[in-house]
C-alpha positions, 0 to 999 in steps of 0.5 A, a space after each residue: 694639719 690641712 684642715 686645721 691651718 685652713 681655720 686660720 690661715 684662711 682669716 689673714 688672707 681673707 682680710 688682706 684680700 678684703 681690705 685691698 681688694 673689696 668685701 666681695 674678694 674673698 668669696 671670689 678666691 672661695 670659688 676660684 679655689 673650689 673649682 681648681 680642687 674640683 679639677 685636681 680631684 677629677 683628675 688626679 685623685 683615685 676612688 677609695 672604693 675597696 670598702 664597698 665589696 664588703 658592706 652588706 648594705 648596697 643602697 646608700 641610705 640604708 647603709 647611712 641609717 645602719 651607720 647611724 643606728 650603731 651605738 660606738 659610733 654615735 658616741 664618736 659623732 657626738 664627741 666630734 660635735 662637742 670638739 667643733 662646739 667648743 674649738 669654733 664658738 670663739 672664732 666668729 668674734 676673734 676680730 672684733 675682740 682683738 680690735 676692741 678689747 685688746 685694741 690691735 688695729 685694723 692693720 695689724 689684724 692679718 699679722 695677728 692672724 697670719 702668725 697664729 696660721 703659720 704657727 699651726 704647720 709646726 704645731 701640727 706635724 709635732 703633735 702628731 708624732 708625739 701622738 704617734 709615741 705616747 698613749 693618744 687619750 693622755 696627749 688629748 687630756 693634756 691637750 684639753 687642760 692647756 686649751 682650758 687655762 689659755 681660753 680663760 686667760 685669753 677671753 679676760 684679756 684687757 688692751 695688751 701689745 701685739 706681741 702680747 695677743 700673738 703670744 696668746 693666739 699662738 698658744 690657744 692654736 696649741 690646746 686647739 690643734 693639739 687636742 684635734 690630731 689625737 681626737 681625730 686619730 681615735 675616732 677614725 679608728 672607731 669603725 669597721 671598715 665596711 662603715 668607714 666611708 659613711 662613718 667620716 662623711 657623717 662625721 664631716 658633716 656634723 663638724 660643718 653644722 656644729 661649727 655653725 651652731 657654735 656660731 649661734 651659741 656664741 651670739 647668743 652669750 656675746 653682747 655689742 652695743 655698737 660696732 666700736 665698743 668692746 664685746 661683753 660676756 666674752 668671759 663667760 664663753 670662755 668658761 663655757 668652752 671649759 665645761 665643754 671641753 670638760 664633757 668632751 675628755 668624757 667622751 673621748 674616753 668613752 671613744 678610747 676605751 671601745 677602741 682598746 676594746 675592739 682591738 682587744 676582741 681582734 686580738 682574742 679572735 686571732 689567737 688559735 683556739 685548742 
């Protein structure tokens, strides 16, 4: 829920804070903000370090090539960065495509933003308990098929009012953040424990560097004559975010069906043998 509310809460406060306060403004908060969760860490938050009494690996690159080495979980890092792929490439190019193609002015863009932030705090902890109820994969696949249609509506919007963009914004938060919560749910349950450390930092990491190569691909498809005029090509983004998205259903699969199957060995060690 954090992680995802950071996405777009983080948008609004920074223009807000730009546009009073300078350009600059919002890489000082970053810094302000870094320091005060360094120190909150430092001094509050315990070490999780059960984990490391069992792994066999005691050098740290070792353990990070044997991580790496496993099949089951390249197949989770490799779903992980087609999720950030897909759920990233369009937000570079958010305010320019709300102020020039959907004509919402400079004023009213932290609004847009903020309401599509806010809306995540209660989007989230929903999904997560219907993800908690009903088989995971399914919410994912829903998730996905939602996010596919919103996307192509989205991205062939012509100059529409406000409330019609926030409307909009509101229900591509659904598909993003209601596949994120049961995708992150399945593919943290992927490894062993001894691994599980390794596992989520390179997991983390391959999130970050996606996010930016999403960032590449999308400059690479989006075209702007001049800082006024509107964004072309932004469609066809949209229908390479559905192909990704698509690929990443497969995937997801491939991490649901090695989870069921792990749980399945688990319960078949557990039963006593006559």
């Amino acid at each position: 829920m954090g992680f995802g509310a950071s996405q777009v809460l983080g948008i609004p406060i920074s223009l807000y804070l730009a546009n009073h306060f300078g350009w600059n403004s919002p890489f000082l908060m970053i810094v302000v903000l870094a320091f005060l969760i360094w120190t909150l860490i430092a001094t509050r938050v315990k070490p999780i370090d059960k984990h490391l009494a069992i792994q066999s690996d005691r050098n740290p690159v070792q353990h990070l090539i044997h991580t790496i080495s496993q099949k089951q979980y390249r197949v989770g890092f490799l779903a992980t960065c087609l999720l950030s792929l897909g759920g990233f490439m369009m937000m570079p190019w958010g305010s320019a495509f709300a102020i020039n193609n959907l004509h919402i002015t400079q004023e009213q863009l932290p609004t847009l933003f903020m309401v599509a932030g806010v809306s995540t705090l209660f989007i989230m902890p929903m999904i997560g308990k219907i993800s908690d109820k009903i088989n995971k994969f399914k919410l994912f696949t829903i998730a996905c098929i939602w996010m596919a249609v919103v996307v192509v509506i989205y991205t062939n919007l012509t100059p529409v009012p406000l409330w019609v963009a926030m409307v909009m914004n509101v229900a591509m938060m659904i598909g993003i953040m209601g596949r994120m919560v049961p995708s992150m749910a399945l593919t943290s349950a992927l490894p062993n424990m001894q691994d599980r450390g390794a596992f989520m930092s390179i997991n983390s990491s391959l999130q970050q560097i996606a996010g930016g190569f999403a960032a590449i691909v999308g400059g690479m498809i989006v075209v702007q004559k001049d800082k006024f005029s509107p964004l072309e090509h932004y469609d066809t983004m949209g229908y390479v975010i559905v192909v990704i998205t698509i690929i990443s259903i497969f995937l997801v699969y491939r991490v649901y069906k090695l989870i069921e199957n792990k749980k399945s060995q688990k319960s078949d060690a557990a039963v006593p043998q006559h």
